[in-house]
C-alpha positions in Angstrom: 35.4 66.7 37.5 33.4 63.1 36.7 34.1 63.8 32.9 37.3 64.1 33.8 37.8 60.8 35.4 35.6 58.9 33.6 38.1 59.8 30.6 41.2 58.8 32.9 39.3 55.4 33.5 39.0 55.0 29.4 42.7 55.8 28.7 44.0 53.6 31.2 41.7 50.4 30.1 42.5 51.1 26.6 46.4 51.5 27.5 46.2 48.2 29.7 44.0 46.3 26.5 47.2 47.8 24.1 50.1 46.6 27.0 48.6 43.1 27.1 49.0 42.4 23.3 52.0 43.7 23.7 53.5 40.7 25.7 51.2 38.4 23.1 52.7 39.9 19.6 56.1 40.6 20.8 56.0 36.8 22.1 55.1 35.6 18.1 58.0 37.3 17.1 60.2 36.7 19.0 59.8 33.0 18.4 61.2 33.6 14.5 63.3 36.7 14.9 66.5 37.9 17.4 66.2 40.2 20.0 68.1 42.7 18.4 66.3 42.5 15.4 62.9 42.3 16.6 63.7 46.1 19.1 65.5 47.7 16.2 62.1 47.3 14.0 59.7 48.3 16.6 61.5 51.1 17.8 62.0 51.8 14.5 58.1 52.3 13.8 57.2 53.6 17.2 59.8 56.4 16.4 58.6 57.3 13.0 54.7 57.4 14.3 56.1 59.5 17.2 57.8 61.6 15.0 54.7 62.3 12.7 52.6 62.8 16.1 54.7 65.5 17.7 55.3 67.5 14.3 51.5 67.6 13.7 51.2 68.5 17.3 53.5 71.5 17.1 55.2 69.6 19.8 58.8 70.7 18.4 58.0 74.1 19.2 56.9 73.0 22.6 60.1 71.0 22.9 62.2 74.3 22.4 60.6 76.2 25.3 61.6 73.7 28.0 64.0 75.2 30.5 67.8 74.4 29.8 68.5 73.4 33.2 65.8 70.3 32.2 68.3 69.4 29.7 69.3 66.8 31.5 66.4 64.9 31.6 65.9 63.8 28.5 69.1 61.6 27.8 68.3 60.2 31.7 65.1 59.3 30.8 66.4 57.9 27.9 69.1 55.5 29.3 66.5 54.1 31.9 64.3 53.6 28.5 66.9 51.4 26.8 67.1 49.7 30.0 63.8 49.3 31.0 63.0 48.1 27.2 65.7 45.8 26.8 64.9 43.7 30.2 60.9 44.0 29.3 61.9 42.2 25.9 64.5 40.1 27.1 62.2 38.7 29.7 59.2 38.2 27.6 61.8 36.1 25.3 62.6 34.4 28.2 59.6 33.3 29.5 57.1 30.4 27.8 54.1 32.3 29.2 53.3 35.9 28.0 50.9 35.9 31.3 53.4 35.2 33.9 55.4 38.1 32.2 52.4 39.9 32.7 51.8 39.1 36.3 55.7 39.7 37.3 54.9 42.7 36.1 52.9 44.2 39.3 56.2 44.4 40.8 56.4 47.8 38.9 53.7 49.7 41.5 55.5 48.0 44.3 58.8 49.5 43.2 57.3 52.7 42.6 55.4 52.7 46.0 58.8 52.4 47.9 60.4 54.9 45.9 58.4 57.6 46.1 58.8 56.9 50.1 62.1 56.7 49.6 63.4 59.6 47.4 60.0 61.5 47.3 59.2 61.1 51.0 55.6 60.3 50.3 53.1 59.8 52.7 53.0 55.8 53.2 50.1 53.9 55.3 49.6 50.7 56.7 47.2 50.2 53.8 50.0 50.0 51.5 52.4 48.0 53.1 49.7 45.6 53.5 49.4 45.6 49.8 53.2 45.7 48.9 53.4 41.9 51.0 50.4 41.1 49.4 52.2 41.7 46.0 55.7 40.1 46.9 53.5 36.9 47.9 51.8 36.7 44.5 55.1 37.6 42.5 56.8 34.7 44.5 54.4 32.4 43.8 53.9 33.2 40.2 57.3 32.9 39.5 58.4 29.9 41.2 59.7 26.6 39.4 58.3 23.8 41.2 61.6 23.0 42.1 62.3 24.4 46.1 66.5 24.1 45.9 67.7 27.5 46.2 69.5 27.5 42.7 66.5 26.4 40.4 63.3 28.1 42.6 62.7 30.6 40.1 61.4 30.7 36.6 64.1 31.7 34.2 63.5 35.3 32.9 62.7 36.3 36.7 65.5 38.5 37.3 65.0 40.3 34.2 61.7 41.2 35.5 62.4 42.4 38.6 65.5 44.4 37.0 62.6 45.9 34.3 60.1 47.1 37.3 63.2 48.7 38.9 64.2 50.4 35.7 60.3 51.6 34.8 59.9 52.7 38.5 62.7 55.2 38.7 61.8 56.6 35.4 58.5 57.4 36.9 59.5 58.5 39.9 61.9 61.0 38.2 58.9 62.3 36.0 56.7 62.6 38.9 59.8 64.8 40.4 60.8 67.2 37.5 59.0 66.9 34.5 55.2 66.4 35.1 54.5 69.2 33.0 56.1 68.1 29.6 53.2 67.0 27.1 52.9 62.9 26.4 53.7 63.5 23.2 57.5 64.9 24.3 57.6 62.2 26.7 57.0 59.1 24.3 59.2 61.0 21.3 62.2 61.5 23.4 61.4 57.5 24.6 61.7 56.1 20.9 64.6 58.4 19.8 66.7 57.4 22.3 65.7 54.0 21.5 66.2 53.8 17.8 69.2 55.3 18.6 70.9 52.4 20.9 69.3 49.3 19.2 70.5 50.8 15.7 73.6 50.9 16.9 73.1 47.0 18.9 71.8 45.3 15.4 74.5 46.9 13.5 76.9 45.2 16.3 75.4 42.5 16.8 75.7 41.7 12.7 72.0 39.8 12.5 71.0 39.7 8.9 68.1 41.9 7.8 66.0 38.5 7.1 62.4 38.2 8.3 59.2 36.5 7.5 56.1 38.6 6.7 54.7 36.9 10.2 57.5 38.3 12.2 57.1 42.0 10.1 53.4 42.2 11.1 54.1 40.8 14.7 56.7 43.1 15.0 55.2 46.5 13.7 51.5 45.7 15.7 53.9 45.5 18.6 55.3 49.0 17.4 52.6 50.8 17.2 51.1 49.1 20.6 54.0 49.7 22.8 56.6 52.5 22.1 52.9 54.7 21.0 49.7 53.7 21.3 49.7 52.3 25.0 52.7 54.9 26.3 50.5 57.8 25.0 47.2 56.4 26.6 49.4 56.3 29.9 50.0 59.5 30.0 47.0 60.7 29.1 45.1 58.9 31.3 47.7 60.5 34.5 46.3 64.0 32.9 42.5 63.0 34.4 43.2 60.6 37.0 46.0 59.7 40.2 48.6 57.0 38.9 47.3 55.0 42.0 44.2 54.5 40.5 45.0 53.9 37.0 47.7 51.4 38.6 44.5 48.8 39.9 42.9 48.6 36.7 46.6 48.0 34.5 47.7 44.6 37.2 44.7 43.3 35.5 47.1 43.0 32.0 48.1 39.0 32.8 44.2 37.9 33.5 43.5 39.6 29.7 46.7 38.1 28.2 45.3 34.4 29.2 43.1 34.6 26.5 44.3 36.2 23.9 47.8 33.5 24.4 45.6 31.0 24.1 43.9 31.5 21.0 47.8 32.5 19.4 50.1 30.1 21.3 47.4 27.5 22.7 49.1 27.2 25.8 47.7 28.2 29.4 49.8 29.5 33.0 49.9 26.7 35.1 47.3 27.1 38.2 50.0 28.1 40.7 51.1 30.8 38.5 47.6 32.5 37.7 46.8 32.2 41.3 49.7 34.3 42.0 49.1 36.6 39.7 45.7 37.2 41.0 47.3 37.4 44.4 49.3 40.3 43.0 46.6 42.2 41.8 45.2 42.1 45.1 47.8 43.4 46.3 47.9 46.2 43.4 44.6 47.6 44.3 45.1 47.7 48.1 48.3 49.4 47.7 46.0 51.7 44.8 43.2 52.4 47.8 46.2 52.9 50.2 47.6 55.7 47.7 44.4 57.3 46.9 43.2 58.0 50.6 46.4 59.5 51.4 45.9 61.7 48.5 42.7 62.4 49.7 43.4 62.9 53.5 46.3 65.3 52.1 43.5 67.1 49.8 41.3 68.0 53.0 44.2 68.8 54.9 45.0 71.3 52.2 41.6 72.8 51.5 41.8 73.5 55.3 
């Protein structure tokens, strides 16, 4: 059992050191390339690596057993994908600092908290609804202007946010629901198919030429291989050894790591307000983690009973 979690706390800080350089090497290219160009060439190698990981896997034969009353799942998960990754990108355009992106970014377990009360009719405690104000207070801070009129309060890009943590919650609340037995490597193919497929389609649309520097091309496929497989895969690995609640406190910490490693790319800092609400939220993140994980446990006795 402590092998186990020991090697649920190693996915999950590797995932959460791959997620931060995401926001940091999406951010470089981003600066040179569009939107639509930049999602269609990441996708583009996250789907290929996925591809190449499930076949060596025997994951296609895996992928033929699952019921056909699942079927459904797999286009749903997919649309809340293209959602979810379109926001994520479109707010981390958006935004100057890769770190606030990062810290907005706790609203995700706060989302996923209420939904699981919600639609899953969790246990909740008063643990956890300290820690969900506790989160709202950092994100609000984080993400405000400097400017208290109602129309300018907010950072631009912090709608998009919010938007994204909506989007990645009920994906992972429909997971935890119906299909918590599919294999990562299902979960993270069927993710970049469905990708590749809408943002081929988006670029060809959108008419962008096919013009990029060899900066933005390395930017872009680090950021490939990061996101849509390295750090999805690690995820869901790490949820094989470990509760999400736990692996949940040790990802809010993605914005403190991104300060750094922005810094030495972009040379630019948060400003203090903005860290401080970040570290706020993270706060908040691990009481609403310590809130999950003694429910779980209280539930665990109750059931050994």
């Amino acid at each position: 059992m402590q092998t186990k979690i020991v090697k649920g706390y190693f996915y999950t800080i590797l995932a959460t050191i791959a997620f931060s350089n995401v926001y940091v090497f999406s951010k470089a290219a981003l600066n040179e390339i569009s939107l639509p160009r930049f999602l269609f060439l990441m996708c583009g190698v996250g789907f290929i690596i996925n591809l190449v990981i499930l076949a060596a896997n025997g994951g296609f034969a895996t992928l033929a057993k699952v019921p056909r009353e699942l079927g459904w799942i797999f286009p749903t998960l997919g649309f809340l994908e293209i959602f979810t990754v379109s926001t994520f990108y479109a707010a981390v355009n958006a935004i100057p600092q890769p770190a606030v992106t990062g810290f907005l970014g706790n609203l995700f377990p706060l989302f996923t908290t209420i939904m699981g009360i919600v639609f899953l009719r969790e246990r909740f405690s008063l643990i956890e609804t300290a820690g969900i104000f506790v989160v709202f207070s950092g994100a609000l801070l984080t993400s405000f202007s400097g400017d208290l009129t109602l129309k300018d309060f907010f950072i631009p890009g912090v709608g998009l946010v919010v938007l994204n943590c909506l989007g990645a919650a009920t994906a992972t609340v429909i997971v935890r629901a119906k299909v918590n037995n599919l294999t990562p490597e299902i979960l993270s193919f069927n993710r970049t198919f469905w990708l590749i497929l809408f943002f081929s389609v988006w670029v060809i649309h959108a008419g962008t030429p096919f013009t990029f520097t060899a900066k933005a091309i390395t930017n872009t496929v680090i950021a490939g291989i990061l996101d849509p497989v390295l750090a999805i895969l690690l995820v869901y690995k790490a949820y094989q050894y470990i509760e999400a609640s736990r692996g949940t406190i040790i990802q809010s910490s993605k914005g403190v790591i991104i300060i750094p490693i922005a810094f030495l790319i972009f040379g630019t800092l948060p400003l203090p307000h903005q860290v401080a609400g970040g570290v706020i939220a993270m706060i908040g993140v691990a009481i609403i983690g310590f809130g999950q994980h003694a429910v779980n446990k209280r539930r665990g006795k109750l059931a050994t009973k």
